[in-house]
C-alpha positions in Angstrom: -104.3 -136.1 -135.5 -107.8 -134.8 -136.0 -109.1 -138.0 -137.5 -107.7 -140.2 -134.4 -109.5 -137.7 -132.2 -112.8 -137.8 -134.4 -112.4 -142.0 -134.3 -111.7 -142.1 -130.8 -114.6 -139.5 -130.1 -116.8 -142.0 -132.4 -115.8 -145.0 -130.8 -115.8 -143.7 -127.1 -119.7 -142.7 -128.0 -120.6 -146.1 -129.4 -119.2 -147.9 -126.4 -121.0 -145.1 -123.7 -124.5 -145.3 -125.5 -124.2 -149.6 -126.3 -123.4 -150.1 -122.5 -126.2 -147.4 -121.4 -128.6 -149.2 -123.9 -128.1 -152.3 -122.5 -127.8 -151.4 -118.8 -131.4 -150.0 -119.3 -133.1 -152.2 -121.6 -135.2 -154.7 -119.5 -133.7 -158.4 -119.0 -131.8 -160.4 -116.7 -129.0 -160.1 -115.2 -127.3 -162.7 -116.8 -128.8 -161.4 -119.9 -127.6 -158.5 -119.4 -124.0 -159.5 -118.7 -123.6 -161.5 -121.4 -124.9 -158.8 -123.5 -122.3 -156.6 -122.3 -119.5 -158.9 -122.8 -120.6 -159.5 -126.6 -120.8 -155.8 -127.2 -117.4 -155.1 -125.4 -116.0 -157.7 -127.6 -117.6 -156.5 -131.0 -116.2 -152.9 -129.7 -112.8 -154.2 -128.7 -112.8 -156.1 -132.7 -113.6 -152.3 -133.4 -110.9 -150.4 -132.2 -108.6 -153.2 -133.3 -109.6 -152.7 -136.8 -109.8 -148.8 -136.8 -106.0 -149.2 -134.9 -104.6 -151.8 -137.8 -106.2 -149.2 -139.8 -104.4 -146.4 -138.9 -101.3 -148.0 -138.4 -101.4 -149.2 -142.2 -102.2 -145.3 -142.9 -99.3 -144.5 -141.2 -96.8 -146.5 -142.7 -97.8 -145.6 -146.6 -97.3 -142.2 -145.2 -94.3 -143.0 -143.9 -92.9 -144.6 -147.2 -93.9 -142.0 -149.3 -92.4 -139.4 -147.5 -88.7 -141.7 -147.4 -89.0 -142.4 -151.1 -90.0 -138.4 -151.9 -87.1 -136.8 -149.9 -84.5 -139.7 -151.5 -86.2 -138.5 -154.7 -85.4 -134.6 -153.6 -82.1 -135.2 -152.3 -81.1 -137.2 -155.7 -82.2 -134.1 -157.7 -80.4 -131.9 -154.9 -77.3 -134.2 -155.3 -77.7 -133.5 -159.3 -77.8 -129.9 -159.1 -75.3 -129.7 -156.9 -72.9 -131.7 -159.2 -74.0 -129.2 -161.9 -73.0 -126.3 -160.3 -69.6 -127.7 -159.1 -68.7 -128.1 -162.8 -70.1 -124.4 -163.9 -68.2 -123.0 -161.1 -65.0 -125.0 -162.2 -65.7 -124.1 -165.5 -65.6 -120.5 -164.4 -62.6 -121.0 -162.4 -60.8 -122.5 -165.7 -62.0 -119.6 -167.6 -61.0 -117.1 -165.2 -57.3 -118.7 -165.1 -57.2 -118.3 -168.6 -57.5 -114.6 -168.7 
């Protein structure tokens, strides 16, 4: 959560102080306007990548969290097993007394 906050902080800034920059440097307007559009689209490519990114992030997490708790619930499902037989076994032995 903090590092989409921190990117989204980061990107916000580069896409306030890139359209500033421009708006103030001196050209024409259809200078200026292109410029714009060229630097929206390089930020748009941006935040397409950081997205993808994050996304990819978030699936590996995703499968290594599924394959740890099968992994956890096999061992549970072992020890389980286990202790149904000691119990019986103590059930046996108890019916033997």
């Amino acid at each position: 959560m903090k590092n989409s906050n921190l990117a989204a902080g980061i990107l916000g800034g580069l896409a306030v102080g890139t359209i500033l920059g421009i708006l103030f440097a001196p050209a024409k307007g259809s200078e200026t306007r292109k410029k714009i559009v060229d630097k929206s689209t390089d930020l748009k490519d941006k935040v397409v990548e950081t997205t993808g990114k994050l996304s990819d992030k978030i699936s590996q997490t995703v499968q290594d969290l599924k394959r740890e708790s099968q992994e956890f619930l096999g061992h549970t499902t072992e020890i389980i097993k286990d202790e149904v037989q000691n119990f019986n076994h103590l059930a046996d032995i108890n019916k033997q007394k």
